[in-house]
MDAnalysis code that builds the backbone (N, CA, C; Angstrom):
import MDAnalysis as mda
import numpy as np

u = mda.Universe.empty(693, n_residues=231, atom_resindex=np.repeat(np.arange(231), 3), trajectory=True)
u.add_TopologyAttr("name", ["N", "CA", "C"] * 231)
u.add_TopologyAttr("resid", np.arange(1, 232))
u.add_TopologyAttr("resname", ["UNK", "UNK", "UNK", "UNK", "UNK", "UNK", "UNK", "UNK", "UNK", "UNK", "UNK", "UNK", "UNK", "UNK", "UNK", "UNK", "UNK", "UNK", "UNK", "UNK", "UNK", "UNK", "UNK", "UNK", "UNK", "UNK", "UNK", "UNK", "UNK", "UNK", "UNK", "UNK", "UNK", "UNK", "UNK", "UNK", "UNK", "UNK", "UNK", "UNK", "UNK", "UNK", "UNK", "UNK", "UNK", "UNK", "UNK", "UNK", "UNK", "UNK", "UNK", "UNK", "UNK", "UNK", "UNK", "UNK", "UNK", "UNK", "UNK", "UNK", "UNK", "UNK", "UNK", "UNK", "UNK", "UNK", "UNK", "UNK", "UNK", "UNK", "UNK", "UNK", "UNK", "UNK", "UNK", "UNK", "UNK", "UNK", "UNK", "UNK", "UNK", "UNK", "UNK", "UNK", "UNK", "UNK", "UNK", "UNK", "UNK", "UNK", "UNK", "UNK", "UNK", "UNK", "UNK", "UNK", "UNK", "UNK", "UNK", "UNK", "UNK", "UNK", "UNK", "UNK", "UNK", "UNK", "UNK", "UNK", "UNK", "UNK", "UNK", "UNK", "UNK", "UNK", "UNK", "UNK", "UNK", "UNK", "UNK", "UNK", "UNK", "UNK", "UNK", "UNK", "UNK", "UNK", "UNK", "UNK", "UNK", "UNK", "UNK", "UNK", "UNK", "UNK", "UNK", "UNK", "UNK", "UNK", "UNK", "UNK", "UNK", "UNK", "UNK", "UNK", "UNK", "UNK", "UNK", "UNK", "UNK", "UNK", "UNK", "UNK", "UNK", "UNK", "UNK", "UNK", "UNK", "UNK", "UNK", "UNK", "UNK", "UNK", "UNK", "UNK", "UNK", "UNK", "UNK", "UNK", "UNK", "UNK", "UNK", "UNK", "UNK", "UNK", "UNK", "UNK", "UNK", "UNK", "UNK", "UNK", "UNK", "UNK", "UNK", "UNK", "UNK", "UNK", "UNK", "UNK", "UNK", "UNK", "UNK", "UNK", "UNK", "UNK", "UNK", "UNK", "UNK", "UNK", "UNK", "UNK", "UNK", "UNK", "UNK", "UNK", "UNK", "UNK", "UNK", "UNK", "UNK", "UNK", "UNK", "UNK", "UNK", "UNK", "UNK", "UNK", "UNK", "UNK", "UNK", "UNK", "UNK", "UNK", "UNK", "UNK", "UNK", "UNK", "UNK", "UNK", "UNK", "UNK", "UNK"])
u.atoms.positions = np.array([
    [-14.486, 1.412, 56.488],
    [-14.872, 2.593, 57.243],
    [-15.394, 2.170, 58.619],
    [-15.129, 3.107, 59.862],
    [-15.723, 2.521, 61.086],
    [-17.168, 2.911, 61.027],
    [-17.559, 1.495, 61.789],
    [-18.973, 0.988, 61.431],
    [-19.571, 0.323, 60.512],
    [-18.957, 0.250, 59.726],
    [-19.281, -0.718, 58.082],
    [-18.369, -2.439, 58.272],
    [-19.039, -2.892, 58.751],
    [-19.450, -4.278, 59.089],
    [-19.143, -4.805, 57.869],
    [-19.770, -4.599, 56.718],
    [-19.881, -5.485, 55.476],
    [-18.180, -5.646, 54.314],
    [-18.076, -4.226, 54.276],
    [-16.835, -4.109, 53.879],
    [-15.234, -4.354, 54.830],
    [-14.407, -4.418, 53.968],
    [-13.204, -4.313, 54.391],
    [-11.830, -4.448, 53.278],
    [-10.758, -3.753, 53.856],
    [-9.774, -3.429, 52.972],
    [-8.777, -4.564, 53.016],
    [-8.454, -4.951, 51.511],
    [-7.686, -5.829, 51.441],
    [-6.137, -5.501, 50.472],
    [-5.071, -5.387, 51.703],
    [-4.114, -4.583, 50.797],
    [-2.875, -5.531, 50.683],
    [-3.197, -7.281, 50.268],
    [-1.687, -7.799, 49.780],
    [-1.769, -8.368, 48.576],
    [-2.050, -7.689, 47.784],
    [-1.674, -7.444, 46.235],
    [-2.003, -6.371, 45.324],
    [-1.550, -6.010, 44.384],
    [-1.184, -4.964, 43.553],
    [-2.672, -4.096, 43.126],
    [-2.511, -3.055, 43.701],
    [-3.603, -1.995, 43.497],
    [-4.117, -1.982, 41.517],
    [-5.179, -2.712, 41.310],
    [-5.245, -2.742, 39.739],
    [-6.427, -1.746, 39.578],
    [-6.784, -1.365, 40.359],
    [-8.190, -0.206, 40.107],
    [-7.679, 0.625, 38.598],
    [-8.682, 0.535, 37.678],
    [-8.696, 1.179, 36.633],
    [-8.726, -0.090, 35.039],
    [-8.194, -0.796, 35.490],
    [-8.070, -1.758, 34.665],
    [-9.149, -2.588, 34.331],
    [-10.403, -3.222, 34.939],
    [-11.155, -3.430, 34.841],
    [-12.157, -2.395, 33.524],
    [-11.652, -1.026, 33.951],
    [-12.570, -0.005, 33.619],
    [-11.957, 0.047, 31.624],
    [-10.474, -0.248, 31.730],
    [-9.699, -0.067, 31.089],
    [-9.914, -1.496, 29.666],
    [-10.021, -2.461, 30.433],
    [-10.656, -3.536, 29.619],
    [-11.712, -3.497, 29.281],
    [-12.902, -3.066, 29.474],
    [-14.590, -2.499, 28.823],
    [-14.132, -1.711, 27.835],
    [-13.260, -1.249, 28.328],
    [-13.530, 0.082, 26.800],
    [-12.514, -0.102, 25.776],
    [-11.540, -1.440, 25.959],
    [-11.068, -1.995, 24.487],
    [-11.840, -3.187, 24.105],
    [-12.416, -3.866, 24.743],
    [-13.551, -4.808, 24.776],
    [-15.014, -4.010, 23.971],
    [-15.003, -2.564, 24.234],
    [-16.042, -2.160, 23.483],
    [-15.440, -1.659, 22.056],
    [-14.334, -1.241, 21.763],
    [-14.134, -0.902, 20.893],
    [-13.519, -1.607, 19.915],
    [-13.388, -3.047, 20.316],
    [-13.062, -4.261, 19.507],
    [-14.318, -4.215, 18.891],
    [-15.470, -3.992, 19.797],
    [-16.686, -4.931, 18.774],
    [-17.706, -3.868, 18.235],
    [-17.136, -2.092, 18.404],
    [-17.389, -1.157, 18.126],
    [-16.807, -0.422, 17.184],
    [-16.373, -0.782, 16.043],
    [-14.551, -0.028, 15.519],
    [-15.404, 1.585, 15.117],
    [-16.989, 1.824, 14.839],
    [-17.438, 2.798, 14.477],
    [-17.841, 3.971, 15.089],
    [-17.706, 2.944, 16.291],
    [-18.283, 4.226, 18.200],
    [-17.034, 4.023, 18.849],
    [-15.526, 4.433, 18.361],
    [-14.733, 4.486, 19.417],
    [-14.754, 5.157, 20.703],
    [-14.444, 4.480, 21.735],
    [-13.862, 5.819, 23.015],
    [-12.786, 5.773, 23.466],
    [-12.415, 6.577, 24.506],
    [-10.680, 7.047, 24.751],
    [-10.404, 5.246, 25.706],
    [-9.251, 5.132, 25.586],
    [-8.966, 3.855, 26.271],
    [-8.133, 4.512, 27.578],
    [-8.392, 5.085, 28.183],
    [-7.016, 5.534, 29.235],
    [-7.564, 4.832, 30.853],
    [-8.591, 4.103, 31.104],
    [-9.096, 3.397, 32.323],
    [-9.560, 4.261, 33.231],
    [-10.266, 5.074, 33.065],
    [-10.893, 6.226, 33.205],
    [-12.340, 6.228, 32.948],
    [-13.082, 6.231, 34.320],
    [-14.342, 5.807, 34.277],
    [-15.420, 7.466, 33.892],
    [-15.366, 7.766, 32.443],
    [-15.990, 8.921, 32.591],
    [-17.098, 9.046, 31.508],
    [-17.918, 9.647, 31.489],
    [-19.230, 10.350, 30.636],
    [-19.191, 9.268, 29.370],
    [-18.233, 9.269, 28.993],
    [-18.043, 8.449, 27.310],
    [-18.342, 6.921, 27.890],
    [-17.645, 6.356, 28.838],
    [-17.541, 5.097, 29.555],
    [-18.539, 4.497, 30.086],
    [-19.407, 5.509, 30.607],
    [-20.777, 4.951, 31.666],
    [-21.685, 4.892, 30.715],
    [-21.903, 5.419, 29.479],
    [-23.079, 5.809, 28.487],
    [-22.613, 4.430, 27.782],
    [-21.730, 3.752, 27.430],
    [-21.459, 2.716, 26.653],
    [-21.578, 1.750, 26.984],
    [-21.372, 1.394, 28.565],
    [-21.434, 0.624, 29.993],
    [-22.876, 0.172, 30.284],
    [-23.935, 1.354, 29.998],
    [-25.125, 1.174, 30.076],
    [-25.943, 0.705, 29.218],
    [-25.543, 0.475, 27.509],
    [-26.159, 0.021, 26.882],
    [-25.141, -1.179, 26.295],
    [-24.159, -1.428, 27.000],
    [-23.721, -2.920, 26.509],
    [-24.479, -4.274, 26.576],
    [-24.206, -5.241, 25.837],
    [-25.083, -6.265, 26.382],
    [-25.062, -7.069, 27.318],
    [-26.072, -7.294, 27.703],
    [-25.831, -7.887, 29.282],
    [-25.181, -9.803, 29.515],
    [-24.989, -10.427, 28.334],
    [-24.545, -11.622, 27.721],
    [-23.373, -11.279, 27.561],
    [-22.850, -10.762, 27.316],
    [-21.630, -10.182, 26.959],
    [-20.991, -10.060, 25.166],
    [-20.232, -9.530, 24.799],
    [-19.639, -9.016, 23.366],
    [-19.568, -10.296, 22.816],
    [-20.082, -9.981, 21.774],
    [-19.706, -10.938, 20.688],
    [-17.961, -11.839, 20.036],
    [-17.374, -10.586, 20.240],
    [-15.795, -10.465, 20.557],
    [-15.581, -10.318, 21.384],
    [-14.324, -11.323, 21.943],
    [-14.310, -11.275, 23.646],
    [-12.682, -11.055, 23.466],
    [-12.084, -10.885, 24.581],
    [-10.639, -10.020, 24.945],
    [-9.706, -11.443, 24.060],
    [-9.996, -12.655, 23.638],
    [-8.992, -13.335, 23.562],
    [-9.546, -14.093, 22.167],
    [-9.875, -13.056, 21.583],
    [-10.722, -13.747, 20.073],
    [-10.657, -12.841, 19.150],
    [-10.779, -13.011, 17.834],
    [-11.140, -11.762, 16.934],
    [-9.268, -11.085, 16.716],
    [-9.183, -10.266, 16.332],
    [-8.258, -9.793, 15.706],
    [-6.978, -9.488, 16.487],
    [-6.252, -9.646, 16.118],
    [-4.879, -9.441, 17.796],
    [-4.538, -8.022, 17.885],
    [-3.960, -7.593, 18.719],
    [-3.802, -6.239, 18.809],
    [-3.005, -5.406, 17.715],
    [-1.779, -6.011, 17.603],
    [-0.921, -6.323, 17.036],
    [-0.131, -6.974, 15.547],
    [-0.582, -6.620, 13.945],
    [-0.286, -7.589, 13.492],
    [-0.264, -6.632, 11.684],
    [0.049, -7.234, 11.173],
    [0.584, -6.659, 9.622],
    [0.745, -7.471, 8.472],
    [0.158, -6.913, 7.179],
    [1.293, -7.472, 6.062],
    [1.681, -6.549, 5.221],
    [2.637, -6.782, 4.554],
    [3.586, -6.597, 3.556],
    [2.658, -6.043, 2.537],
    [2.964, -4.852, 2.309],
    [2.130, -3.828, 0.693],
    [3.381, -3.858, -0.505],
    [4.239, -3.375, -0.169],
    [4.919, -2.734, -1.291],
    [6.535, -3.031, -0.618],
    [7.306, -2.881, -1.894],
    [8.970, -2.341, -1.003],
    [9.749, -1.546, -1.938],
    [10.371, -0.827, -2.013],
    [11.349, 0.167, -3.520],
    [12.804, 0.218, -2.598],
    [13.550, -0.843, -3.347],
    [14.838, -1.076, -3.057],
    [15.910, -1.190, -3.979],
    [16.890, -0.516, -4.399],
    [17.687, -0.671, -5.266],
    [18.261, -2.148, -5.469],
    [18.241, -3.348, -6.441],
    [18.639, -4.393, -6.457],
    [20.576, -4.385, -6.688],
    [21.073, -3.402, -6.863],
    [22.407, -3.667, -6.905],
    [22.817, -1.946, -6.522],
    [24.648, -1.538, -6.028],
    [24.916, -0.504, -5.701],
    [26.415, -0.440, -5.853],
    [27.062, 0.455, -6.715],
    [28.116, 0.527, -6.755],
    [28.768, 1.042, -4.930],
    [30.094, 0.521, -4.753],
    [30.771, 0.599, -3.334],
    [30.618, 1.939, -2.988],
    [30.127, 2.064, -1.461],
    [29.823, 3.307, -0.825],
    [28.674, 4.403, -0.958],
    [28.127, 3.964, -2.077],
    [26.792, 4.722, -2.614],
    [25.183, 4.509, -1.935],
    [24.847, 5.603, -1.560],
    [23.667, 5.476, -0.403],
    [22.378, 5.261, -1.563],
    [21.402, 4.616, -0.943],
    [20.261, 4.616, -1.322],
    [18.649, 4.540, -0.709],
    [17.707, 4.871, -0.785],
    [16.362, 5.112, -0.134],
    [15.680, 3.481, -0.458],
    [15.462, 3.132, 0.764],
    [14.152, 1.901, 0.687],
    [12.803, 2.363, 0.893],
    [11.885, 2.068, 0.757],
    [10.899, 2.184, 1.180],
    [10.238, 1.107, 1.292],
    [9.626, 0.626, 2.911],
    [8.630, -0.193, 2.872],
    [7.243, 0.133, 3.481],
    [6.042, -0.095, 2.898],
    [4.788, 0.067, 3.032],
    [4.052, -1.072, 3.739],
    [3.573, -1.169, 4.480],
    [2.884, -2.038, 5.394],
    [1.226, -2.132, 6.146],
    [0.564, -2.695, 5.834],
    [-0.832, -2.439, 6.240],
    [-1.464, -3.254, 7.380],
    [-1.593, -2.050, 8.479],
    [-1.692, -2.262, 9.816],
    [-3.389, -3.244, 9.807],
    [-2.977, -4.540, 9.872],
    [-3.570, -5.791, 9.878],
    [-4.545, -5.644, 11.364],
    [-3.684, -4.815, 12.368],
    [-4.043, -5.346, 13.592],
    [-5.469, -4.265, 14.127],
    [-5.400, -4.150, 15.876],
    [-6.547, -3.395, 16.220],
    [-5.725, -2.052, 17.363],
    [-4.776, -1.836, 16.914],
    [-3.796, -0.819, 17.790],
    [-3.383, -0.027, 16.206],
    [-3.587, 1.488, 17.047],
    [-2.251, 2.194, 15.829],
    [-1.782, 2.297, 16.418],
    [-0.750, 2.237, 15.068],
    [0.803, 2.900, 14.828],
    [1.249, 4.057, 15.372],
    [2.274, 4.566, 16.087],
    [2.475, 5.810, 16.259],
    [4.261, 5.958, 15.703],
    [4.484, 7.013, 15.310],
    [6.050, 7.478, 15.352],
    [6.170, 7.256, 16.617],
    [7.878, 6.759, 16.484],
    [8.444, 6.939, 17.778],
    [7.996, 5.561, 18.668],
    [7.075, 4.765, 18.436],
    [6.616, 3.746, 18.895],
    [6.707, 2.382, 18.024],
    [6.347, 2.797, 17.062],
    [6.536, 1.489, 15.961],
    [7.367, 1.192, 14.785],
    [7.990, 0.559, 15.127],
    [9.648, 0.332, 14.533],
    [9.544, -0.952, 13.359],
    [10.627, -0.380, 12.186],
    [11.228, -1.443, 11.356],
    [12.618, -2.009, 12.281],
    [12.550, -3.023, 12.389],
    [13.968, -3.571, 12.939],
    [14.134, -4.925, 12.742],
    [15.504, -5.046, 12.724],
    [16.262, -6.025, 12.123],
    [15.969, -7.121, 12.820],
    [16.407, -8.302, 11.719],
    [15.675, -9.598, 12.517],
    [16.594, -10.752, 11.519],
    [16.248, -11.895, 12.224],
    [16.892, -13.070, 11.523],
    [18.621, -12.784, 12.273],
    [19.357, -13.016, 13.566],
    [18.148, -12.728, 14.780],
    [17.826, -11.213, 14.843],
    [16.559, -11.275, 16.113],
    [16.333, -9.752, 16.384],
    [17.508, -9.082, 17.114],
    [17.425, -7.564, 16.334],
    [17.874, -6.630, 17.005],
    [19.044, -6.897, 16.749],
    [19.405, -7.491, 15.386],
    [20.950, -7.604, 15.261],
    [21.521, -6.306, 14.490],
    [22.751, -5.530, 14.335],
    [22.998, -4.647, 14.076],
    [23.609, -4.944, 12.633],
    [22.567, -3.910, 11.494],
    [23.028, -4.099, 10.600],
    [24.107, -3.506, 9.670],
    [24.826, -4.662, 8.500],
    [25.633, -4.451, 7.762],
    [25.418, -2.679, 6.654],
    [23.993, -2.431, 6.571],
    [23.317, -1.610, 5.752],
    [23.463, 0.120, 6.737],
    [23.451, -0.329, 8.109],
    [23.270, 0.852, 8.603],
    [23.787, 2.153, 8.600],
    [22.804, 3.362, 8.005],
    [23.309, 4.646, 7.342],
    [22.568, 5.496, 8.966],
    [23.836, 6.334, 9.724],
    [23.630, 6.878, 10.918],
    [22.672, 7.901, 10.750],
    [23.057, 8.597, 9.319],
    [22.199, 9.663, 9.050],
    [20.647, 8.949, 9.075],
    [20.369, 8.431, 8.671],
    [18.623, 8.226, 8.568],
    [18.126, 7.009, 9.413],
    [19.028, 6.216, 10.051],
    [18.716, 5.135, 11.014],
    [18.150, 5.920, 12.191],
    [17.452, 5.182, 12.951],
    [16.969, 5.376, 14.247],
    [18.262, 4.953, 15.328],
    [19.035, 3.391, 15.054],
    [19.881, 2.878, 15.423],
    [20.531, 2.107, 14.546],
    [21.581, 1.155, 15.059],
    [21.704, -0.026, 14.198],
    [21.097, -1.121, 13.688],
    [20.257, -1.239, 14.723],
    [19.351, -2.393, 14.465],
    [17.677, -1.543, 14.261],
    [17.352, -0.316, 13.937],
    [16.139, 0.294, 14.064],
    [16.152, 1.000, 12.785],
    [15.946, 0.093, 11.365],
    [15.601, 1.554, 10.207],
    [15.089, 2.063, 9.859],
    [13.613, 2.006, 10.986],
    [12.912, 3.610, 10.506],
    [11.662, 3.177, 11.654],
    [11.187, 4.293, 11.970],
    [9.652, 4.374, 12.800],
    [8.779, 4.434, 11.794],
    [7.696, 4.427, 11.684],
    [6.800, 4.469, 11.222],
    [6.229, 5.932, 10.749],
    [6.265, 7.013, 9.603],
    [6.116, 8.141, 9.417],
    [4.964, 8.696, 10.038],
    [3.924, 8.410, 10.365],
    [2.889, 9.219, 10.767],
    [1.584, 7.483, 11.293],
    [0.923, 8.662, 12.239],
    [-0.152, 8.277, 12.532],
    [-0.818, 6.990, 11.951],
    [-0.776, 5.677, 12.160],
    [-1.794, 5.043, 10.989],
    [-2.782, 3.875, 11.965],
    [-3.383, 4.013, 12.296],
    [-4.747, 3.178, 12.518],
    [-4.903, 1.653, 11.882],
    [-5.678, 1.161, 12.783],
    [-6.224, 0.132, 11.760],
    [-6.671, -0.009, 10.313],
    [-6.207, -1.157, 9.436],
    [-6.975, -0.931, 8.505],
    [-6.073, -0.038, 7.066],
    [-5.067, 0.909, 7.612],
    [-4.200, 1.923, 6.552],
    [-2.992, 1.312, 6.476],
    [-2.342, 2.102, 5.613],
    [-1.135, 1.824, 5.596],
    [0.065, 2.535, 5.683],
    [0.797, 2.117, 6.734],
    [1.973, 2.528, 7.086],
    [3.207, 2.531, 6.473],
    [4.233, 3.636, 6.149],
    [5.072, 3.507, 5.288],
    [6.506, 3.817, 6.199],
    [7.505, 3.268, 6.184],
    [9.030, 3.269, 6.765],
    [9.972, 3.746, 5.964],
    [10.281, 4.681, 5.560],
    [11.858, 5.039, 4.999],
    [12.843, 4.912, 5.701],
    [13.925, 4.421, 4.414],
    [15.386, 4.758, 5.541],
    [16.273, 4.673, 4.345],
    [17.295, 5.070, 4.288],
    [19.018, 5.259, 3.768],
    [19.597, 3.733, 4.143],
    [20.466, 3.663, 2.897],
    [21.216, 1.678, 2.832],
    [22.915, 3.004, 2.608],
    [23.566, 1.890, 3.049],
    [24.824, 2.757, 2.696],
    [25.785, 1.423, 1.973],
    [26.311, 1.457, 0.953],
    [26.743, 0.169, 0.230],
    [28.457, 0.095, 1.239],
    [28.938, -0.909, 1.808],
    [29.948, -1.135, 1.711],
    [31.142, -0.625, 1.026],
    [32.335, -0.177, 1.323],
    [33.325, 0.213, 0.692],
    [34.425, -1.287, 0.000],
    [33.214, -2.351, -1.019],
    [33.997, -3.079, -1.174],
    [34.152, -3.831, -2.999],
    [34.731, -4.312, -3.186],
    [34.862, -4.350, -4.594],
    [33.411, -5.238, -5.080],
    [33.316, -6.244, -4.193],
    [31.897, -6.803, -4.590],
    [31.098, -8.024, -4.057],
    [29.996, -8.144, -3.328],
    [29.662, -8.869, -2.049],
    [27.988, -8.669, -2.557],
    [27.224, -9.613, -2.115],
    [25.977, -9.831, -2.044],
    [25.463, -9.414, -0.444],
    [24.945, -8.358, -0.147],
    [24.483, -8.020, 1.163],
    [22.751, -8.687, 1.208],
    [21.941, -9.390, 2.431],
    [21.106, -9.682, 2.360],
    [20.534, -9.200, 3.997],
    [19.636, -8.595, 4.112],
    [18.720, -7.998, 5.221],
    [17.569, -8.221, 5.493],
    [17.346, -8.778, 6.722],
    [16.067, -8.833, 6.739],
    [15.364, -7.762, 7.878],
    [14.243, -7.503, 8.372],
    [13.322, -6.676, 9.176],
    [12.081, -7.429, 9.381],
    [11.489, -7.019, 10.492],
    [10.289, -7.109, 10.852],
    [10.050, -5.870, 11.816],
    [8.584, -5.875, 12.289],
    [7.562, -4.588, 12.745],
    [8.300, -5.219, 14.542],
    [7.878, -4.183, 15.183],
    [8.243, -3.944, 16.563],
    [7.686, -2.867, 17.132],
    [6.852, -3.464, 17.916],
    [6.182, -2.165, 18.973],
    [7.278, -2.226, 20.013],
    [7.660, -1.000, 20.388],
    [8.824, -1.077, 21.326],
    [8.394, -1.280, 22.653],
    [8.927, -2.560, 23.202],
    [8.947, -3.074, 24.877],
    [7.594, -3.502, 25.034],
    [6.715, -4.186, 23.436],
    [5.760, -4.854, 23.532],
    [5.392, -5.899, 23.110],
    [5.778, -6.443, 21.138],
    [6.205, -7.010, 20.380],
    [6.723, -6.930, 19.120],
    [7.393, -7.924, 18.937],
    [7.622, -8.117, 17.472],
    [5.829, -8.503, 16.977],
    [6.065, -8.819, 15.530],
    [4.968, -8.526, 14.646],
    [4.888, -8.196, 13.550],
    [3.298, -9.142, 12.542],
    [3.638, -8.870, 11.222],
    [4.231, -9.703, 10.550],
    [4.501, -9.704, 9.054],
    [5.436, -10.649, 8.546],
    [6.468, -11.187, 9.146],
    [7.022, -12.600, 9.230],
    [7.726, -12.842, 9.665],
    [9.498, -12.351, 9.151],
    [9.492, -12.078, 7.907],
    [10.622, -11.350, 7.346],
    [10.254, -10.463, 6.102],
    [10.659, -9.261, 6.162],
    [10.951, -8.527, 4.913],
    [12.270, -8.490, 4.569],
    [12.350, -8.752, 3.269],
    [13.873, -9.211, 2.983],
    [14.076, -8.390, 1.871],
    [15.409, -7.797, 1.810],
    [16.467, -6.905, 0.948],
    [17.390, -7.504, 0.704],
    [17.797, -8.177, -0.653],
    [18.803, -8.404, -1.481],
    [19.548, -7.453, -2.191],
    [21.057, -6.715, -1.826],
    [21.466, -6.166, -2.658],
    [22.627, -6.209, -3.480],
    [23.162, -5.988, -4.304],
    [24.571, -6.833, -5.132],
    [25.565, -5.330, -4.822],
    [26.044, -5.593, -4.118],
    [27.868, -4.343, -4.392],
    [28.437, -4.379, -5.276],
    [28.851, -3.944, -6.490],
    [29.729, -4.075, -7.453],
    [29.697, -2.757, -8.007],
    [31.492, -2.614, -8.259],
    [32.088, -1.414, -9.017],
    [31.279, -1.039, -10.445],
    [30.888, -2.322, -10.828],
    [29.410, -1.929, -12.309],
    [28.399, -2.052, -12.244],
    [27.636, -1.359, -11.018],
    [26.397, -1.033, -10.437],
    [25.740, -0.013, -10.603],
    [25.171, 0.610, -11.321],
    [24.753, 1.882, -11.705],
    [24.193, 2.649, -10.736],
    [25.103, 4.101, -10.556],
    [24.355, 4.838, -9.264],
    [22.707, 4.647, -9.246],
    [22.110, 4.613, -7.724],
    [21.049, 4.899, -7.452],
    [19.925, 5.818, -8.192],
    [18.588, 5.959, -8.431],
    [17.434, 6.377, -9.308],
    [16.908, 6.962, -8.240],
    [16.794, 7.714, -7.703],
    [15.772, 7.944, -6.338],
    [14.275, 8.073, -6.903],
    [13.824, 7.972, -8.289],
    [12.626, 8.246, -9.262],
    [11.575, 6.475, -9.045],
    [12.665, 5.686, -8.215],
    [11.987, 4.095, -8.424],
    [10.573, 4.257, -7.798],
    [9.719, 3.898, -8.088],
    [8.815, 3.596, -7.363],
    [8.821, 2.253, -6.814],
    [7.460, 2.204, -5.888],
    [6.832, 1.202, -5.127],
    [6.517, -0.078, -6.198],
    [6.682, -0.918, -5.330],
    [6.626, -2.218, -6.472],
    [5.950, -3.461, -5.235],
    [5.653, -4.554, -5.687],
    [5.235, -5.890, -4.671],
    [6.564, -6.259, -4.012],
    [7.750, -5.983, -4.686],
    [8.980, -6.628, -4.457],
    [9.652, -5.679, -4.240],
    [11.355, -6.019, -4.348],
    [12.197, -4.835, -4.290],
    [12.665, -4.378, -5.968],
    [12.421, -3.190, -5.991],
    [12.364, -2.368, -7.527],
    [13.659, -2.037, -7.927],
    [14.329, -1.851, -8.653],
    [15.919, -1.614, -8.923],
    [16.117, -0.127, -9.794],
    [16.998, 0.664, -9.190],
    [17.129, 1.744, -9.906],
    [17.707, 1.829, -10.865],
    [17.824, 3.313, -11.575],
    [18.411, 3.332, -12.832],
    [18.047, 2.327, -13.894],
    [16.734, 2.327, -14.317],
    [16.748, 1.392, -15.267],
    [16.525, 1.953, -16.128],
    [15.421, 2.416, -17.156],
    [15.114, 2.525, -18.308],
    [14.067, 3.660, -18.246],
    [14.231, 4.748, -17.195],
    [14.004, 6.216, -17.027],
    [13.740, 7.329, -17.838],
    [14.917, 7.096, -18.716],
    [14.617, 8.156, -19.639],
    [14.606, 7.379, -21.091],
    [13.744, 6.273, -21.257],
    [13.004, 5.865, -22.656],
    [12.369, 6.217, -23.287],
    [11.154, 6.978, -22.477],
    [9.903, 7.403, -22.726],
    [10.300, 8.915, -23.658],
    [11.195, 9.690, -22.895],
    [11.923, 11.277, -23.248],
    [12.756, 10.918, -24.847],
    [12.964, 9.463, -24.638],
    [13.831, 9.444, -25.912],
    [13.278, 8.915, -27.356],
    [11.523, 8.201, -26.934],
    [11.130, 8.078, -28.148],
    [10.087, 8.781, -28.425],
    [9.553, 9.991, -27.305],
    [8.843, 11.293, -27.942],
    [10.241, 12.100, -28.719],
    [11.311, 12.195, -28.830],
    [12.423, 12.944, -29.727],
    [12.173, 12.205, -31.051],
    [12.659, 11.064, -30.966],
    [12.577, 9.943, -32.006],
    [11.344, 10.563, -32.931],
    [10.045, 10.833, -32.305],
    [9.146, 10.958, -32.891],
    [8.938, 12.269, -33.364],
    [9.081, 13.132, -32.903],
    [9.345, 15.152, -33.063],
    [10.194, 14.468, -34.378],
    [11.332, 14.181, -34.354],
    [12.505, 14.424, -35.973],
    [12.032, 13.149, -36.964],
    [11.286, 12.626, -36.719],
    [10.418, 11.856, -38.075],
    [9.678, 12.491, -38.631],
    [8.417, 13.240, -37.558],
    [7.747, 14.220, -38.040],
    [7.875, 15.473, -38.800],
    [9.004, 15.748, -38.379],
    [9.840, 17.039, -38.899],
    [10.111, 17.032, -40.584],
    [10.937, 15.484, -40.397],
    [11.301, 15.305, -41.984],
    [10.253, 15.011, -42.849],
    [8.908, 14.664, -41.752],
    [7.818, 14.795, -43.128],
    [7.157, 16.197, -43.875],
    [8.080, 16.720, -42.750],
    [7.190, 18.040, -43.237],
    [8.075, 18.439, -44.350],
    [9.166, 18.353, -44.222],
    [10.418, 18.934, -45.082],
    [9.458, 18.331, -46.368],
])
């Protein structure tokens, strides 16, 4: 400003104003997970009140320590282990957001890997995101929860082949992340018993059509024993 002696403007490099402001308040909420505030670098009411009673030593957790932004493991997976030719089926994988960022739809991706972003043999157009993208992340999940991915496998139109897939997590145009592979083994063959969509969640991949209706068949078993005792 004219007359201000002390100051002066220095304009040959990149205007970062906000960022400073923007790093305090993930810096506070690393070492705060119970007093969150908005992260948008925005110096306001929530920011200055947190600013003022930080410690003057600085956080205990510092920007390059403590938990990465970024990171996951492996909960669950429900995958059909074999599929007669051309027959679609539902995966599900469950994943528990390890890191200090949520998840959002539309932002955080299952995608193919081993290499990345390769386009897979499995890919069903109907429920893919892309070829190499089989599913976003269903909803909202935070630190700490767990995130679940569906998607549609579509079997090959072939007499009989071992298909093998792998995935990993992907924040889009930020990182990969998370296990280093989730892996799907599935067998193609003409004596593959259609798909169970009833499988549940398992540590591994769960196989359909198995032994479903056992339970229905030895409460009968048991009704016509009973019966004849009565006779």
């Amino acid at each position: 400003m004219p007359g201000d002696e002390v100051h002066f403007d220095h304009l040959s490099s990149p205007d970062l104003r906000g960022y400073d402001v923007l790093a305090f308040q993930r810096l506070w909420n690393r070492n705060h997970p119970e007093d969150l505030i908005d992260e948008d670098g925005l110096y306001g009411p929530q920011t200055a009140a947190r600013l003022a009673s930080a410690p003057a030593d600085g956080f205990e957790t510092g920007a390059c320590s403590g938990t990465p932004p970024w990171d996951a493991e492996l909960v669950a997976t429900s995958a059909p282990s074999a599929l007669p030719p051309g027959a679609r089926a539902t995966v599900v994988v469950e994943v528990r957001n390890t890191g200090m960022e949520t998840w959002l739809p539309g932002a955080t991706f299952l995608g193919t890997s081993d290499p990345l972003d390769r386009e897979s043999a499995l890919y069903d157009p109907a429920s893919w995101v892309s070829p190499s993208r089989a599913a976003t992340v269903e909803a909202e999940t935070p630190p700490g929860e767990v995130g679940r991915f569906a998607f549609d496998v579509i079997a090959p139109d072939t007499q009989e082949a071992t298909l093998r897939e792998s995935f990993r997590l992907v924040e889009e145009g930020v990182s990969w992340f998370g296990p280093m592979s989730i892996d799907l083994e599935i067998l193609v063959s003409s004596s593959a018993p259609e798909p169970d969509d009833s499988a549940s969640l398992a540590g591994g991949c769960s196989a359909g059509g198995g032994t479903g209706s056992a339970p229905a068949a030895l409460l009968l078993l048991a009704a016509a024993i009973a019966l004849r005792r009565r006779r």
